[in-house]
N, C-alpha and C positions, 0 to 999 in steps of 0.2 A: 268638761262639758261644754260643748256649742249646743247653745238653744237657738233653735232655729225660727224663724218670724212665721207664726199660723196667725187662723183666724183666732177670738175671742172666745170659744168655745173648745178649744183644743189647747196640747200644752206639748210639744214633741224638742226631741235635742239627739246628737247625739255627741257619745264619748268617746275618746282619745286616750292612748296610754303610752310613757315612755317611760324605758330603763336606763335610756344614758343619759340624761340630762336635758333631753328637750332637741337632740339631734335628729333621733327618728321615733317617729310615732305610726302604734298601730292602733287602725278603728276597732272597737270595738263590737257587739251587738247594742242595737238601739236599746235603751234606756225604756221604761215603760213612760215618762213625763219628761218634758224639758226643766228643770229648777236643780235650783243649788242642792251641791252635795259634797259632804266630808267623810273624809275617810280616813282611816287609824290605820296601824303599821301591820295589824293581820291580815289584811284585805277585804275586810269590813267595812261597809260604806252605808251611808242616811241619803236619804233623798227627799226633798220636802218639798211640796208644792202641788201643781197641778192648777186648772182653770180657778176653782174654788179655793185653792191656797191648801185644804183638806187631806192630800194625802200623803201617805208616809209609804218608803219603802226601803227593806234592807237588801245587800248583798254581802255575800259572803265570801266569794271569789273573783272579786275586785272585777263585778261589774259584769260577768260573764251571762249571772242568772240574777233575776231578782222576786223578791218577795212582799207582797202588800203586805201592812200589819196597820191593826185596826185599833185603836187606843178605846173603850168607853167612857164616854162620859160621868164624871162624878152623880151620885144619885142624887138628884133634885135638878139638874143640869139641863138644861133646855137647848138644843143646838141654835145656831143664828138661823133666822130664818124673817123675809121682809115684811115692814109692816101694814097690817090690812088697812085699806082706802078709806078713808074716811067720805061718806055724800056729804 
């Protein structure tokens, strides 16, 4: 993953992939967010991040497509949100 430098309201990257060791690499398709991502040996990959830190997304064929997935919050759970102004 290069993440690439945006403004503060965006969050873009793109991916790289190599089979022989880091001799040649091919691009990928862009990534849906720039942020850290691992990935497990079936070609399964996590993506977490985004402007808001909030979103998640999987792939399943090392990155070619990808999938938002949307976690809810526990019941009683209140998302962060800033706090009102006090006059």
């Amino acid at each position: 993953m290069l993440v690439l430098m945006t403004s503060s309201a965006q969050s873009w990257g793109k991916m790289f992939a190599t089979d022989d060791g880091g001799k040649n690499w091919l691009e990928l398709p862009n990534p849906p967010i720039g942020a850290p991502i691992q990935f497990f040996p079936d070609s399964t990959g996590w993506l977490v991040g985004g402007v808001h830190g909030d979103q998640l997304f999987r792939t399943q064929d090392g990155g070619q497509t990808w999938v938002q997935k949307v976690i809810p919050l526990p019941e009683g759970v209140r998302p962060y949100s800033k706090p009102e102004v006090w006059d």
